[in-house]
C-alpha positions as CSV (number, residue, x, y, z in Angstrom):
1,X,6.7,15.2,-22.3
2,X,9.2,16.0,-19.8
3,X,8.9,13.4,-16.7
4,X,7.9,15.4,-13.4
5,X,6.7,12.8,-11.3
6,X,9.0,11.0,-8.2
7,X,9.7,7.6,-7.5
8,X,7.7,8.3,-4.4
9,X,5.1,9.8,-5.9
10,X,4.5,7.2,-8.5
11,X,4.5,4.3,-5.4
12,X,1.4,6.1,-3.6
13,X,-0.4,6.1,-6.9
14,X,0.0,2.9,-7.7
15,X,-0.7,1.9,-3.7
16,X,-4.1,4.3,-4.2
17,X,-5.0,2.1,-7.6
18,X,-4.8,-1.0,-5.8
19,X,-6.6,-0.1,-2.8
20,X,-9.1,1.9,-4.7
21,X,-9.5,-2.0,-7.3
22,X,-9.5,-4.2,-4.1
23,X,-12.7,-2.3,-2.8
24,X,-14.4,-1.8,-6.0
25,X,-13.6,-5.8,-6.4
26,X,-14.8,-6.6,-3.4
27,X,-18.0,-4.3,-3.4
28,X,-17.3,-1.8,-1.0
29,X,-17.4,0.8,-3.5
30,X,-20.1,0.1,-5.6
31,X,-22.4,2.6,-8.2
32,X,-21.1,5.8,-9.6
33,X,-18.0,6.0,-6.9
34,X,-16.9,2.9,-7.4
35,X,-17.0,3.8,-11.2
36,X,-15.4,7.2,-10.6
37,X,-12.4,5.2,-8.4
38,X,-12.0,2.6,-10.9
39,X,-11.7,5.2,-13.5
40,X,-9.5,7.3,-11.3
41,X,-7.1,4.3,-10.5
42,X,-6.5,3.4,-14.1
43,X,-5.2,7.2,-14.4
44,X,-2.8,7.1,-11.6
45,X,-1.3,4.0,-12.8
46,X,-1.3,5.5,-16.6
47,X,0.7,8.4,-15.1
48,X,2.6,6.4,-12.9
49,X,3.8,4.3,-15.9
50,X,5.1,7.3,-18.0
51,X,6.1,9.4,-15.2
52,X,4.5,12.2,-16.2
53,X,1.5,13.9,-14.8
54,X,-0.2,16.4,-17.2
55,X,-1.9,18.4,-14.3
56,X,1.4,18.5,-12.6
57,X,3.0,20.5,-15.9
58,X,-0.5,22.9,-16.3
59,X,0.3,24.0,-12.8
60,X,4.2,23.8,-13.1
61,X,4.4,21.3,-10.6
62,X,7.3,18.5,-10.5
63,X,7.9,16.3,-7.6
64,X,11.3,15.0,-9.6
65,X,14.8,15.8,-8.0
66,X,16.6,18.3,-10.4
């Protein structure tokens, strides 16, 4: 796994799985979506972690400096 994923990048994933916790915590999301965001969130930070996105590299995207 080659790491394509910016500093930048990885800080508005992890900003988007906080938010994205806060209102499932605090039941504005609720149901399905706040499922689906929940779910969602625990993938950005996942890929924030290792610094790789696997979608990025299927579509030979990389936010990295070279």
């Amino acid at each position: 796994m080659k790491k394509n994923m910016s500093n930048i990048d990885r800080i508005i994933r992890i900003l988007i799985a906080v938010v994205a916790a806060v209102l499932y915590y605090n039941g504005t999301l609720t149901g399905t979506i706040g499922i689906v965001a929940v779910v969602i969130a625990v993938i950005f930070v996942l890929t924030s972690l290792i610094n790789f996105c696997p979608l990025y590299s299927i579509f030979g995207i990389s936010t990295r400096k070279k």
